[in-house]
C-alpha positions in Angstrom: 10.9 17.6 -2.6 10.0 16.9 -6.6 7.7 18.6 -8.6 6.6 17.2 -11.6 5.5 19.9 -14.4 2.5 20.4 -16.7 -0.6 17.8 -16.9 -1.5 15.8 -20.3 -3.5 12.9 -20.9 -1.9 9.4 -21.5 -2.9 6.1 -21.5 -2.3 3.9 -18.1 -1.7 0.1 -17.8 -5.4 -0.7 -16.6 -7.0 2.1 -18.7 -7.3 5.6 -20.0 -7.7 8.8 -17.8 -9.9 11.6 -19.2 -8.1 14.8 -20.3 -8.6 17.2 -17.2 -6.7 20.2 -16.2 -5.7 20.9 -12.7 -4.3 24.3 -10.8 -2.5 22.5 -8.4 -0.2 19.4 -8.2 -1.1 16.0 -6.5 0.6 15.6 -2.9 2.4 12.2 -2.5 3.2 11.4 1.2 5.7 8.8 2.1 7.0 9.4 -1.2 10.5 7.7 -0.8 9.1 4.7 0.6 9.0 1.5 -1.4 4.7 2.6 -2.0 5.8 6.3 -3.0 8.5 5.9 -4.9 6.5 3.6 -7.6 3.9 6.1 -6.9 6.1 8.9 -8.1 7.1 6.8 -10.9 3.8 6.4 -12.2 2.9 10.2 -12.0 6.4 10.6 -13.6 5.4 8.9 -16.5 1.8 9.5 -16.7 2.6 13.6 -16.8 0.8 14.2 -13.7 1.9 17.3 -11.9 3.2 16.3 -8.2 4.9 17.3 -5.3 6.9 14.2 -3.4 7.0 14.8 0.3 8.2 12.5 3.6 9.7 13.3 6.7 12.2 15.3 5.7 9.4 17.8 4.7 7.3 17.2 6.4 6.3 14.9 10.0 2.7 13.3 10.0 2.8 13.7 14.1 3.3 17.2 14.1 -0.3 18.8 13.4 1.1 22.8 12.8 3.7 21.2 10.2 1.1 19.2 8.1 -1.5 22.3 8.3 1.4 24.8 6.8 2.9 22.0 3.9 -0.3 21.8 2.5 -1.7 25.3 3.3 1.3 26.5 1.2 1.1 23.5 -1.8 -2.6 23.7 -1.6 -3.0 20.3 -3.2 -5.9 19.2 -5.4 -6.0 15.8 -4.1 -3.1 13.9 -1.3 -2.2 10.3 -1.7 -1.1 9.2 1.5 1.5 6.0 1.7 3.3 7.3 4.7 2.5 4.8 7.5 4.7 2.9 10.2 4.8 -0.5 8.4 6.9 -2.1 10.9 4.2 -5.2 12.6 6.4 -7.0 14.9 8.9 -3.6 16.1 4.9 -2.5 16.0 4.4 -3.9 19.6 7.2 -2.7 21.1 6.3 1.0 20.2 2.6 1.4 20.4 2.8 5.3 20.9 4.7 6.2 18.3 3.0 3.8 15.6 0.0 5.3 16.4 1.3 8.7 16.4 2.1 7.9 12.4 -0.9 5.8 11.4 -3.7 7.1 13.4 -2.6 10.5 14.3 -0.7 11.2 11.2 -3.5 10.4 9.2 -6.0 12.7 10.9 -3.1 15.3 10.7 -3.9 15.1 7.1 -6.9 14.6 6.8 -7.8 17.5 8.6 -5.6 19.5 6.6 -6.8 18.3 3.4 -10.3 18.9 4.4 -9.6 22.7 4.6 -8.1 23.0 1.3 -10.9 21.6 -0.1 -8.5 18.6 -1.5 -9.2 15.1 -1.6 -7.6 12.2 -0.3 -6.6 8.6 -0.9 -5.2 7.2 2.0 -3.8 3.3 2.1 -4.8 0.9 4.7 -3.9 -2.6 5.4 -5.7 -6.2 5.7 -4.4 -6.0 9.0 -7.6 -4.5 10.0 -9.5 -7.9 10.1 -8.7 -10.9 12.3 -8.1 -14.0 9.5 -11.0 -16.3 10.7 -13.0 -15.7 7.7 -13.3 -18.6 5.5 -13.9 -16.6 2.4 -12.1 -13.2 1.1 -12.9 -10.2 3.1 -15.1 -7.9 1.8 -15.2 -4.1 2.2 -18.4 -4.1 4.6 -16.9 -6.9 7.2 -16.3 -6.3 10.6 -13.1 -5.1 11.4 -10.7 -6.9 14.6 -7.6 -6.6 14.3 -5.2 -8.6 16.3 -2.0 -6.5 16.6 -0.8 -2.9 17.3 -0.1 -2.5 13.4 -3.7 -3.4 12.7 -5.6 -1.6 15.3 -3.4 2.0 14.6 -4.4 1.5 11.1 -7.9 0.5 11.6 -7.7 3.5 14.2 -6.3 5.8 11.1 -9.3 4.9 8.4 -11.7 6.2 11.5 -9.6 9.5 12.1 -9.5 9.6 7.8 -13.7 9.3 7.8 -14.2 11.8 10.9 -11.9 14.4 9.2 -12.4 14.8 5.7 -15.2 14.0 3.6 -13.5 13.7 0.3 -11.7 10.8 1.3 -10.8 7.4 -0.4 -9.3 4.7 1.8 -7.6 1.5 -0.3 -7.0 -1.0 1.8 -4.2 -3.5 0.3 -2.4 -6.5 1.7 0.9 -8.7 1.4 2.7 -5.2 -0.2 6.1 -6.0 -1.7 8.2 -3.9 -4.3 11.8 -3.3 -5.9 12.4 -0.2 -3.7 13.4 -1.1 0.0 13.3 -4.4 2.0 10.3 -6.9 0.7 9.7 -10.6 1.2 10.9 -11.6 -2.2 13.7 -9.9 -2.2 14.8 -11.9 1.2 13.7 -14.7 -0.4 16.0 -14.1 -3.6 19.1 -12.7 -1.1 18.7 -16.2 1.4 18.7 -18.5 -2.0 21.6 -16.6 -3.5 23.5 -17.4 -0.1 22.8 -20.7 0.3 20.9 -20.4 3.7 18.1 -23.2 4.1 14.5 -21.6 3.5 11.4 -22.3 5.8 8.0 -20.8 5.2 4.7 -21.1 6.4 2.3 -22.4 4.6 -1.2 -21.6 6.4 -1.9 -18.2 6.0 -3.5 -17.0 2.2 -3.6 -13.6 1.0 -2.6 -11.7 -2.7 0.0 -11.0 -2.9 0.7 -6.9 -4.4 3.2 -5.4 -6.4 4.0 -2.1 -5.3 3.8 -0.7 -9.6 0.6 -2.5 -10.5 -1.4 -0.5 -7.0 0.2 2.7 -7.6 -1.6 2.9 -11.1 -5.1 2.1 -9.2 -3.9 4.9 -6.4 -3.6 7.1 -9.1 -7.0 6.4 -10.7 -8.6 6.8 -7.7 -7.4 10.1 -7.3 -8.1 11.2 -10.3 -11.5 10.0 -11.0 -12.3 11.4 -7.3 -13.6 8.0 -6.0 -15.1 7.9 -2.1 -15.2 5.7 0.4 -13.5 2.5 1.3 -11.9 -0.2 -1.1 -9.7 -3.3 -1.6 -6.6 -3.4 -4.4 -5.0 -6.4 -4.2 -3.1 -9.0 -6.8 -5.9 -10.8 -8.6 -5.9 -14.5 -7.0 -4.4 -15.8 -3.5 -1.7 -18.2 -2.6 0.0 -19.2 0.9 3.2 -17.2 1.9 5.3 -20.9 1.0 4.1 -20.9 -2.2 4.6 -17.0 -2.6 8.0 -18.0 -2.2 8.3 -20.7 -4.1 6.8 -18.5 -7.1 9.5 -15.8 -6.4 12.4 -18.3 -6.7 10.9 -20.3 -9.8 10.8 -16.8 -11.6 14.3 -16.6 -11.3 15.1 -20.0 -12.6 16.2 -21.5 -9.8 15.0 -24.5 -7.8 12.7 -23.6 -4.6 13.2 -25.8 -2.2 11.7 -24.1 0.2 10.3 -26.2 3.5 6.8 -25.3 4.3 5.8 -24.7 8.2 2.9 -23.8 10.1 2.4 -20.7 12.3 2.6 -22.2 14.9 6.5 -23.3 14.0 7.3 -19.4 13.6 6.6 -17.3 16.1 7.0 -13.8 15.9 6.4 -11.1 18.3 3.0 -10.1 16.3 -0.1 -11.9 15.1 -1.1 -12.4 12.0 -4.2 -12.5 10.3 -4.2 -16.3 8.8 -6.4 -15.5 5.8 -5.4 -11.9 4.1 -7.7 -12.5 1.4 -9.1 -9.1 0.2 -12.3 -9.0 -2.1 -11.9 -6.2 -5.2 -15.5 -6.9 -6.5 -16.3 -3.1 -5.4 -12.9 -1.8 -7.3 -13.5 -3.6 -10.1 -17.1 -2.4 -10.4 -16.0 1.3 -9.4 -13.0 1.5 -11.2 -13.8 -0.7 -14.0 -10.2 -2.2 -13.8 -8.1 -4.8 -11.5 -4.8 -5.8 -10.8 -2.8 -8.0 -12.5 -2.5 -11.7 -11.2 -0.2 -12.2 -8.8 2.4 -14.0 -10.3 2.7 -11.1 -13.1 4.0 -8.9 -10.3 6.7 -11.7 -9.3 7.9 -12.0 -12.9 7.9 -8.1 -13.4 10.0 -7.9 -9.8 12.1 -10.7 -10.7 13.2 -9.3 -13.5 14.0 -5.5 -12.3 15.8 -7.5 -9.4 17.8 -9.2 -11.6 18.7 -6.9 -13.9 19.8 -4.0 -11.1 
């Protein structure tokens, strides 16, 4: 567990927080996951007072455990990133993904709610089904197709029936420089010389895992309610995800493109993951970068490690 000591004001990448003062630290939850630990970094540097929790603190699943961690930290406001992220492993395990994502949350949530905290729990485009022709917004109806996306979807209703200060942020195609990600297989299979196939017919944005921590963190702090979508600013296929990911590191991506339909995997996916953040940016004020900045900015920390 980290604590991080006494609160200032400083200026963030999408804007400036107003000076507050605070008894009580902000509770990150999944905090060494590739989500937290940016998350932890941006409090880090921001000044924000925090306590960094995951399993080893703490599990999700077990009810008495959550009540007790956050009786004793008494938390002004949670960010939740602990979730099981694992879609196609997903189907094999139904129980014990929703014992994380849908229990797990209200385990929270519940606990949160008799603090008096607030919370910002992260969901997932996996909620909707991918038959939309346009980007989702917050308001459309929710199907999900997989295990993943209904214990999620299932989570955000346990998160809204438990505690009323809640923020959900819903995000999609989640990648970053601290665990396993797509770019980074794409970087590891170039380096090795193994031939590259990607599809090419599902959309979404692309996020960097740095550049939604900073609008989890706003969230928090301004106390925003109810239910939003951060992603990357624009959209792109998965094929030309990758191809952007192996450009920024100056080599050539010749990448094949394929459909779904040439890639099977144990769990369906949504074919368009295109999130809306008109309601964020209205909100908030603020968006996230395009989502080629994110590439060049994981690129380079890639490279450089």
């Amino acid at each position: 567990m980290r604590y991080c000591g006494p609160l200032f004001s400083c200026e963030g990448r999408l804007g400036a927080i107003n000076p507050v003062s605070y008894s009580s630290p902000i509770l990150v939850t999944g905090a060494r996951g590739m989500l937290g630990t940016d998350l932890c970094e941006v409090l880090i540097g921001r000044g924000l007072p925090f306590i960094a929790a995951d399993i080893e603190e703490f599990d999700l699943a077990d009810p008495a455990a959550v009540s007790r961690f956050v009786e004793q930290h008494q938390p002004q406001a949670v960010i939740n990133c602990a979730a099981h992220t694992a879609v196609d492993q997903a189907e094999l395990e139904p129980e014990i993904v929703f014992g994380v994502n849908r229990d797990g949350a209200r385990n929270l949530a519940e606990a949160v709610r008799s603090t008096g905290g607030d919370l910002v729990h992260v969901s997932t485009d996996y909620v909707f089904d991918g038959t939309k022709a346009g980007p989702y917004a917050e308001e459309d109806q929710t199907n999900p197709l997989g295990v993943y996306g209904k214990s999620k979807l299932a989570g955000e209703e346990a998160v809204r029936g438990a505690c009323p200060s809640h923020c959900i942020i819903r995000t999609a195609w989640l990648y970053g420089i601290h665990g396993k990600s797509f770019p980074r297989t794409m970087l590891e299979l170039k380096q090795a010389g193994r031939p590259m196939r990607v599809v090419s017919d599902q959309i979404g944005s692309p996020t960097y895992t740095s550049h939604l921590a900073v609008i989890l963190v706003e969230a928090a702090e301004r106390r925003i309610r109810g239910t939003y979508h951060a992603v990357g600013s624009g959209q792109c296929s998965w094929h030309e995800f990758a191809c952007e990911v192996i450009s920024a590191a100056g080599m050539v991506p010749d990448i094949e493109p394929v459909t779904t339909a040439d890639f099977p995997r144990p769990a369906p996916r949504p074919a368009n993951s295109v999130l809306s953040t008109k309601k964020l940016e209205s909100t908030l004020g603020a968006k996230l970068p395009r989502w080629q900045e994110g590439v060049k900015e994981f690129v380079r920390r890639w490279m450089a490690r």
